[in-house]
BATIKOL-608863 format. One record per atom (N, C-alpha, C): z, x, y; residue number from 1; atom name. Coordinates in steps of 0.02 Angstrom, whole numbers, always signed. Example, Ala and Ser with C-alpha at 12.3 -4.5 7.8 and 13.67 -1.06 7.14 Angstrom:
c3:c1:c2:i:at
+390:+660:-284:1:N
+390:+615:-225:1:CA
+390:+660:-165:1:C
+354:+642:-112:2:N
+357:+684:-53:2:CA
+394:+645:+2:2:C
# end
This chain:
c3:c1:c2:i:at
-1045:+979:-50:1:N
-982:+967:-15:1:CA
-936:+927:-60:1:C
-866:+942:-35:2:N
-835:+899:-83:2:CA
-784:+826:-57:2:C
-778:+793:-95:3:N
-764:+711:-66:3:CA
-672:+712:-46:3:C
-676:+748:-101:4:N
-571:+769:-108:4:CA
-582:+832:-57:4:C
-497:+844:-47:5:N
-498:+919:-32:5:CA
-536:+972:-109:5:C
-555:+1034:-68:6:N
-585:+1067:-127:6:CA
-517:+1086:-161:6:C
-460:+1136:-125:7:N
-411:+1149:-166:7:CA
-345:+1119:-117:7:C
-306:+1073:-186:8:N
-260:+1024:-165:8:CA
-197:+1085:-167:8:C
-155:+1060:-129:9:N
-93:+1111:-128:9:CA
-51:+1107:-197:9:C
-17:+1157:-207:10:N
+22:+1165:-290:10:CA
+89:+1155:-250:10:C
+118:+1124:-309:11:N
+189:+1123:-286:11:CA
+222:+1179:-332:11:C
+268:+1212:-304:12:N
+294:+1275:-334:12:CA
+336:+1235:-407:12:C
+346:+1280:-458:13:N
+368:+1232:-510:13:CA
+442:+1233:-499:13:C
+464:+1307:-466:14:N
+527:+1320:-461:14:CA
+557:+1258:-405:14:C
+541:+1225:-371:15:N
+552:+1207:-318:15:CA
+580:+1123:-333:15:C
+551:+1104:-398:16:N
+582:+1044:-419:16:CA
+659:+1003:-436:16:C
+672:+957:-402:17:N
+739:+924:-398:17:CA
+755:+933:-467:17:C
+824:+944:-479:18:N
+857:+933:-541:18:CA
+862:+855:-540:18:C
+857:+844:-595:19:N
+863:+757:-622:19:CA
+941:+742:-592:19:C
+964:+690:-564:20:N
+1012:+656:-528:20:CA
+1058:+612:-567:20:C
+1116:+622:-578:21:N
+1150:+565:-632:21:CA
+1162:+520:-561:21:C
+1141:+445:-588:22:N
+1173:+409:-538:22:CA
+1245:+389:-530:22:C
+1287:+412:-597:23:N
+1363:+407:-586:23:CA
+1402:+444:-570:23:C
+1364:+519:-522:24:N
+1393:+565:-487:24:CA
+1375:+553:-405:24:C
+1418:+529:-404:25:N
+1419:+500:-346:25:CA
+1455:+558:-255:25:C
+1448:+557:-221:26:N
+1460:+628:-182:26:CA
+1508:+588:-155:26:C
+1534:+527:-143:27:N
+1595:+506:-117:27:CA
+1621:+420:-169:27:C
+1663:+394:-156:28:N
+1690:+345:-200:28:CA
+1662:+281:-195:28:C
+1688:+236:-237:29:N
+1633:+163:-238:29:CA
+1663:+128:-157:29:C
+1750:+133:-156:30:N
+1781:+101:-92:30:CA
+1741:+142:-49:30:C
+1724:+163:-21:31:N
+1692:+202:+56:31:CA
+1628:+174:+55:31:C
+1614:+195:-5:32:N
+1525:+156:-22:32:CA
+1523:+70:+21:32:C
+1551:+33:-38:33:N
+1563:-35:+3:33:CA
+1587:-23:+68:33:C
+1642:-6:+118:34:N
+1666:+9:+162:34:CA
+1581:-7:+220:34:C
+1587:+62:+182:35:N
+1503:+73:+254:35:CA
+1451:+45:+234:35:C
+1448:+22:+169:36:N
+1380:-30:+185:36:CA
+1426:-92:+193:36:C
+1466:-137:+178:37:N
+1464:-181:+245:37:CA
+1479:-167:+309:37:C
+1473:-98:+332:38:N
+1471:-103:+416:38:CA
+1389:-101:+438:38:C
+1371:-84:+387:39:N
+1307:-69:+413:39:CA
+1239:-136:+451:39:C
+1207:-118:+509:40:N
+1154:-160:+535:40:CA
+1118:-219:+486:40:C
+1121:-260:+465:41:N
+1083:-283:+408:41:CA
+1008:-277:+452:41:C
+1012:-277:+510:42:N
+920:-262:+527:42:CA
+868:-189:+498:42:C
+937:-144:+526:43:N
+916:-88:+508:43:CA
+916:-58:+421:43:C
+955:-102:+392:44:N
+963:-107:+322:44:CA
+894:-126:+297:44:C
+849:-204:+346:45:N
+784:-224:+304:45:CA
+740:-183:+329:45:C
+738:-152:+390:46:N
+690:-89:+398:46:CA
+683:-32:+384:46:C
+754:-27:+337:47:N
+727:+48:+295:47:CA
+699:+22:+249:47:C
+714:-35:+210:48:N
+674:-61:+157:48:CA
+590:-60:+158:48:C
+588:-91:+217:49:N
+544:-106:+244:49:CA
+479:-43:+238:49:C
+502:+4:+272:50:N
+474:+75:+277:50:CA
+472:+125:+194:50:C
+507:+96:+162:51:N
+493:+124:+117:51:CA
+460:+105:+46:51:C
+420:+15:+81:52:N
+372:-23:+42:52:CA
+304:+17:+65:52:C
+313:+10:+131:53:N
+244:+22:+176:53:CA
+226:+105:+137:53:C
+279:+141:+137:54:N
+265:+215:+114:54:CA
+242:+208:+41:54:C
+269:+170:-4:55:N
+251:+144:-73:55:CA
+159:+126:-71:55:C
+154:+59:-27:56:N
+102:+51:-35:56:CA
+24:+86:+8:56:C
+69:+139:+45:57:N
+4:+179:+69:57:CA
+0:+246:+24:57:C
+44:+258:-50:58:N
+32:+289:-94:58:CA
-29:+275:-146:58:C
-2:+212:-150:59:N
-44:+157:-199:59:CA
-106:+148:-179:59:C
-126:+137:-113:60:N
-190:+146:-61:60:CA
-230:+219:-79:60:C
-202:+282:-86:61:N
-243:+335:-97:61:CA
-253:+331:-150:61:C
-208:+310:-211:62:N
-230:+310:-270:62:CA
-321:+269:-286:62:C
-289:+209:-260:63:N
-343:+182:-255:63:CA
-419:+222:-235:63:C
-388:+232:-166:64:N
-456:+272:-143:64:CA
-480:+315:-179:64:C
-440:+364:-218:65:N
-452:+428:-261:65:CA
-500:+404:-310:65:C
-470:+325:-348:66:N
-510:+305:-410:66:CA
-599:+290:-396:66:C
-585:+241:-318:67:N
-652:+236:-314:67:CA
-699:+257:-287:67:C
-682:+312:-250:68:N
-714:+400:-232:68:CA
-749:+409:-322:68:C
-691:+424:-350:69:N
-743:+439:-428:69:CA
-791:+400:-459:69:C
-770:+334:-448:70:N
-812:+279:-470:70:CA
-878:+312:-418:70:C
-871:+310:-362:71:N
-937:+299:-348:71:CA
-966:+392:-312:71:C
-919:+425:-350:72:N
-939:+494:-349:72:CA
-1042:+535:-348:72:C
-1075:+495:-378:73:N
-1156:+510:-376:73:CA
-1176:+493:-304:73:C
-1159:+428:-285:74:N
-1199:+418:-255:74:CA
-1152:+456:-184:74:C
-1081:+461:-176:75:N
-1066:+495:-103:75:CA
-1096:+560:-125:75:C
-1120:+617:-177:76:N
-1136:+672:-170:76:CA
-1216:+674:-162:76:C
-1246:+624:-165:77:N
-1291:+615:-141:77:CA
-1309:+613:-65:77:C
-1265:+557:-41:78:N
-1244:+552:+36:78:CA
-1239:+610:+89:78:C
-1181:+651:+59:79:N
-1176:+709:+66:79:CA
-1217:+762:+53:79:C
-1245:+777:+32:80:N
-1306:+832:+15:80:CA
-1341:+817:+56:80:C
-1393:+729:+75:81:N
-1440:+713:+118:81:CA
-1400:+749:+182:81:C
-1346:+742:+204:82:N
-1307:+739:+289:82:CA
-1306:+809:+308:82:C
-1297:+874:+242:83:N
-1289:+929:+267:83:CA
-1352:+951:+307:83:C
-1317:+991:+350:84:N
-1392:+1018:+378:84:CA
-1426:+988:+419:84:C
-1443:+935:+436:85:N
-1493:+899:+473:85:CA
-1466:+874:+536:85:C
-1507:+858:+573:86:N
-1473:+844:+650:86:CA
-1484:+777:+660:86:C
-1512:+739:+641:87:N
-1535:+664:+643:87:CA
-1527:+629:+555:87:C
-1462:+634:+555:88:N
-1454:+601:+478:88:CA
-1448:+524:+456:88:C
-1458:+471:+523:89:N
-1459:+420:+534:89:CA
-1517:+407:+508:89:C
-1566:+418:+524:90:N
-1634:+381:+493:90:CA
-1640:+419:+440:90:C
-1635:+500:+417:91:N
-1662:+518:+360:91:CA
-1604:+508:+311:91:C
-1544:+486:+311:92:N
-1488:+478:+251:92:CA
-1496:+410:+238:92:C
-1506:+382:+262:93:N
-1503:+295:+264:93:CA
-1505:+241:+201:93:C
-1540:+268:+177:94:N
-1559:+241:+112:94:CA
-1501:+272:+67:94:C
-1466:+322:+57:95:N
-1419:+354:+33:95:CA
-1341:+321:+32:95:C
-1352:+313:+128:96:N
-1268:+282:+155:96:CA
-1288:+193:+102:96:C
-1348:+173:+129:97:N
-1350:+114:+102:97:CA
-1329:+112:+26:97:C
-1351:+139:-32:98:N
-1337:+151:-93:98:CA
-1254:+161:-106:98:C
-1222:+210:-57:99:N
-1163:+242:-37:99:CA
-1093:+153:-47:99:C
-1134:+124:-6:100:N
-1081:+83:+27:100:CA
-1078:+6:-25:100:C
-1157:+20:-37:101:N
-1159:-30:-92:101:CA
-1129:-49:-144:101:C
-1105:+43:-179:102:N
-1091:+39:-234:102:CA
-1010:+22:-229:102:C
-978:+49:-168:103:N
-910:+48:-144:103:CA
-902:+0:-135:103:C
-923:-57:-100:104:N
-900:-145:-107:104:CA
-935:-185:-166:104:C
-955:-142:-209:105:N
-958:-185:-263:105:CA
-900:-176:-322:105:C
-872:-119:-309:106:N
-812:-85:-320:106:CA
-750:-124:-296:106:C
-727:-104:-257:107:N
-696:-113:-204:107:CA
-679:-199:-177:107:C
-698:-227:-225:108:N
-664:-306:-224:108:CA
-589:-319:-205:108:C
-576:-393:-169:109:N
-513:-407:-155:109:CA
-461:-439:-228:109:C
-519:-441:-270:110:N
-492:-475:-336:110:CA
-451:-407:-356:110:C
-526:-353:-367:111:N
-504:-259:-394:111:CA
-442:-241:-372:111:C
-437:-260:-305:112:N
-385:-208:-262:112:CA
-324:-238:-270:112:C
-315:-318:-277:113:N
-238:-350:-271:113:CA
-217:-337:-351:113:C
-270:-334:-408:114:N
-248:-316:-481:114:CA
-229:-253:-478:114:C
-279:-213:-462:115:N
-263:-126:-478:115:CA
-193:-100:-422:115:C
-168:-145:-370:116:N
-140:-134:-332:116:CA
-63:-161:-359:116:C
-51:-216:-407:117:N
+7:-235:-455:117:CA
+15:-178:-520:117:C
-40:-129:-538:118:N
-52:-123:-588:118:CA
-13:-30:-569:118:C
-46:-12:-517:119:N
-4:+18:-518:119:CA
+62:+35:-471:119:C
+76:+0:-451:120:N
+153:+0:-425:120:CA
+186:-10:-478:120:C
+152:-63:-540:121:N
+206:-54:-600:121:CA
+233:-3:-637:121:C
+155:+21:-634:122:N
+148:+113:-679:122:CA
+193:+159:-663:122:C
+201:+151:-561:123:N
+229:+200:-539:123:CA
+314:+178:-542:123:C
+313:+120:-545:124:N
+372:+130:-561:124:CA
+422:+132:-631:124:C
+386:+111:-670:125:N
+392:+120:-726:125:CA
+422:+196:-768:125:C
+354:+243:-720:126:N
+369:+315:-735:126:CA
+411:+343:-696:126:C
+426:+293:-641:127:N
+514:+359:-595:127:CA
+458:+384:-544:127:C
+393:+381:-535:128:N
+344:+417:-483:128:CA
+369:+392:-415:128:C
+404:+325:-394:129:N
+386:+268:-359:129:CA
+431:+304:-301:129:C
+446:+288:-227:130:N
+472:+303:-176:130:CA
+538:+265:-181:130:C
+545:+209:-211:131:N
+581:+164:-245:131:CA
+648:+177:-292:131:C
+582:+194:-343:132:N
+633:+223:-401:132:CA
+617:+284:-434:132:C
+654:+327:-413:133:N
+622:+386:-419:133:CA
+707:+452:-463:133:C
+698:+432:-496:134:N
+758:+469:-563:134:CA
+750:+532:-539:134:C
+699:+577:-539:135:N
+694:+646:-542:135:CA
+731:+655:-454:135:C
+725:+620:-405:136:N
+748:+660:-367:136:CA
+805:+616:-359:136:C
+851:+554:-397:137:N
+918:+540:-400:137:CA
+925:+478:-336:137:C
+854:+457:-332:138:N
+842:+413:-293:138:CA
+833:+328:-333:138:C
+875:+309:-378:139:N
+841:+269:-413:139:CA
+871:+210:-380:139:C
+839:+128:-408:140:N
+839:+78:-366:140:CA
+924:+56:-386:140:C
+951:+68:-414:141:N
+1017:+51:-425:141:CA
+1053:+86:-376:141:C
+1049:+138:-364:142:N
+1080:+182:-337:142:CA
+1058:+164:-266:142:C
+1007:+172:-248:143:N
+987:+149:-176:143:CA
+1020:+70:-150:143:C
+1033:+23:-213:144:N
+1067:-42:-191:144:CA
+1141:-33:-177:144:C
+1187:+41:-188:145:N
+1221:+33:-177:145:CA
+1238:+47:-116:145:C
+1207:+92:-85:146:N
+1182:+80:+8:146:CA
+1157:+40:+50:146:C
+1116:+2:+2:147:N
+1070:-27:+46:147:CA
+1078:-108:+15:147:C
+1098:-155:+52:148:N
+1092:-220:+52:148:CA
+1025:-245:+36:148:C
+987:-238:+75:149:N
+918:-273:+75:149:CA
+880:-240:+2:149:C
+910:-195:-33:150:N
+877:-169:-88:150:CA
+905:-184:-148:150:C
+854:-218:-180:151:N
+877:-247:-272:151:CA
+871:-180:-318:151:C
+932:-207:-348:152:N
+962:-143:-405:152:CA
+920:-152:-441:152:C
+884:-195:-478:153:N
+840:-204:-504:153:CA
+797:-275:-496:153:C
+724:-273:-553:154:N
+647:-321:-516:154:CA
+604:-309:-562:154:C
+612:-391:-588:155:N
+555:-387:-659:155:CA
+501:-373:-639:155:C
+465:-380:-582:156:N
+393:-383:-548:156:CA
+394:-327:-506:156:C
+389:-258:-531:157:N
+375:-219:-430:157:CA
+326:-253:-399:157:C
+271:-261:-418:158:N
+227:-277:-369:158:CA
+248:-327:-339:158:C
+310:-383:-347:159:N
+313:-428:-313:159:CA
+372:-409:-232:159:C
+384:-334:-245:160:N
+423:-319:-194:160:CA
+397:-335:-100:160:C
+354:-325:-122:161:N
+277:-325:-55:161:CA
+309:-374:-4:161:C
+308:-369:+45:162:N
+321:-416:+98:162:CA
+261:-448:+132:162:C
+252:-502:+146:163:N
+175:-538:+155:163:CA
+185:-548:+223:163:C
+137:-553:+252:164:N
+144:-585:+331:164:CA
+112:-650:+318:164:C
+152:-701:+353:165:N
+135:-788:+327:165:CA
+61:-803:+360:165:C
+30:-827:+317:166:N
-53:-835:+350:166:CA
-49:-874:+400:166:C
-101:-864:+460:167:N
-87:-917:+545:167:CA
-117:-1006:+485:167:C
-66:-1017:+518:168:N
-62:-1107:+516:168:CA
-126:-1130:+575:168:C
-175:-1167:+544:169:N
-225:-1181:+599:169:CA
-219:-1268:+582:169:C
-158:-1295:+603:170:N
-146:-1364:+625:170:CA
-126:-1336:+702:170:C
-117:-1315:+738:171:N
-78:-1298:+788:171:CA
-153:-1266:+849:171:C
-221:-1300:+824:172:N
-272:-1290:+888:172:CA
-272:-1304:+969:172:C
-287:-1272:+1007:173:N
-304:-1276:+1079:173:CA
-342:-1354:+1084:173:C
-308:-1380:+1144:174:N
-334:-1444:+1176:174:CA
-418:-1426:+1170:174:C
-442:-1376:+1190:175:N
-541:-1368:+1221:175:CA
-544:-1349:+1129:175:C
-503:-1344:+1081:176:N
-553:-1341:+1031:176:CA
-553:-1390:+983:176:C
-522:-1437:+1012:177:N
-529:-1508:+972:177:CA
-568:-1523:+1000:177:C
-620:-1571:+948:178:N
-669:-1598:+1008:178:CA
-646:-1676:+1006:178:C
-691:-1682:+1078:179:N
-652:-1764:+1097:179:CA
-685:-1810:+1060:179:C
-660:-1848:+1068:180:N
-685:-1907:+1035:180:CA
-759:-1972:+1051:180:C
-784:-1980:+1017:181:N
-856:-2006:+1030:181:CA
-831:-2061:+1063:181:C
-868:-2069:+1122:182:N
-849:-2134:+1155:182:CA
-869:-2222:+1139:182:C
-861:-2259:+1144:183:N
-863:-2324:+1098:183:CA
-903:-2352:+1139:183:C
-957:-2392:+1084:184:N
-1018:-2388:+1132:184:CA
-995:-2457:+1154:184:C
-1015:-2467:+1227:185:N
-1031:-2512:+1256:185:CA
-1056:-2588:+1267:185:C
-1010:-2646:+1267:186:N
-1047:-2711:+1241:186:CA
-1040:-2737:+1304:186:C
-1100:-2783:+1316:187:N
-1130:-2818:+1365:187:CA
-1078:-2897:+1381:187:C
-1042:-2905:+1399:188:N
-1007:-2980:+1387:188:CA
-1004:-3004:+1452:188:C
# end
């Protein structure tokens, strides 16, 4: 069995965007400014927004793709034990175990936040990116001139990422503080 699709879809060659000058512009710079300052600045950071999340669930398959190969023996192993059998819980076991092993030994939070800077850089670097993307005339200059919340340019892609602020645990429940030891008792 196979871990990928067996056959991935082709993209027709004919079917590819002509490269985009970004100084052909389909209407003028005054209208440009015009309507982006009318525009929502909310809805301005949630297209942004949506089109990190689409960035980094690209970057996510990549990932996955790499460490599918990395640990390619042992899932076709996995797989081979599972075909066929009706109770693959006890007889694969030793397999999934090997399987999963090799994938979180892989599969580190150190691996994933490096290989995860490493290539958003790549991708954007090469014009691949959702971001910045030349071949289809989508590039980040060009997108800043629509979009407020989007930088024309960014020494760091990977630092584009939006974080959710980690929970603050000064701010505990009364029952999970514990009380205080009571003072022992003098006889007077």
């Amino acid at each position: 069995m196979w871990v990928d699709a067996p056959f991935p879809r082709q993209k027709d060659a004919g079917s590819a965007v002509p490269r985009a000058d970004p100084a052909d512009l389909p209407i003028d710079q005054e209208t440009i400014a015009k309507n982006r300052n009318n525009r929502i600045p909310y809805l301005e950071a949630r297209e942004a927004v949506e089109l990190e999340q689409k960035e980094l669930k690209a970057v996510r398959e990549t990932l996955g793709r790499e460490i599918r190969e990395i640990c390619r023996p042992e899932i076709d192993e996995y797989i081979d034990c599972c075909v066929g059998r009706l109770f693959t819980v006890f007889q694969c076991k030793p397999h999934s175990l090997r399987m999963r092993r090799c994938m979180n030994k892989v599969e580190t939070p150190e691996w994933v936040e490096q290989r995860t800077k490493e290539v958003m850089v790549e991708r954007e670097s090469t014009g691949s990116s959702l971001v910045n993307n030349a071949a289809k005339g989508t590039t980040r200059e060009r997108r800043a001139m629509y979009n407020k919340a989007i930088l024309p340019e960014v020494e760091d892609p990977a630092e584009m990422q939006i974080r959710k602020p980690k929970p603050n645990n000064d701010h505990r429940r009364k029952k999970d503080v514990p009380a205080p030891a009571p003072a022992p008792a003098s006889d007077e």
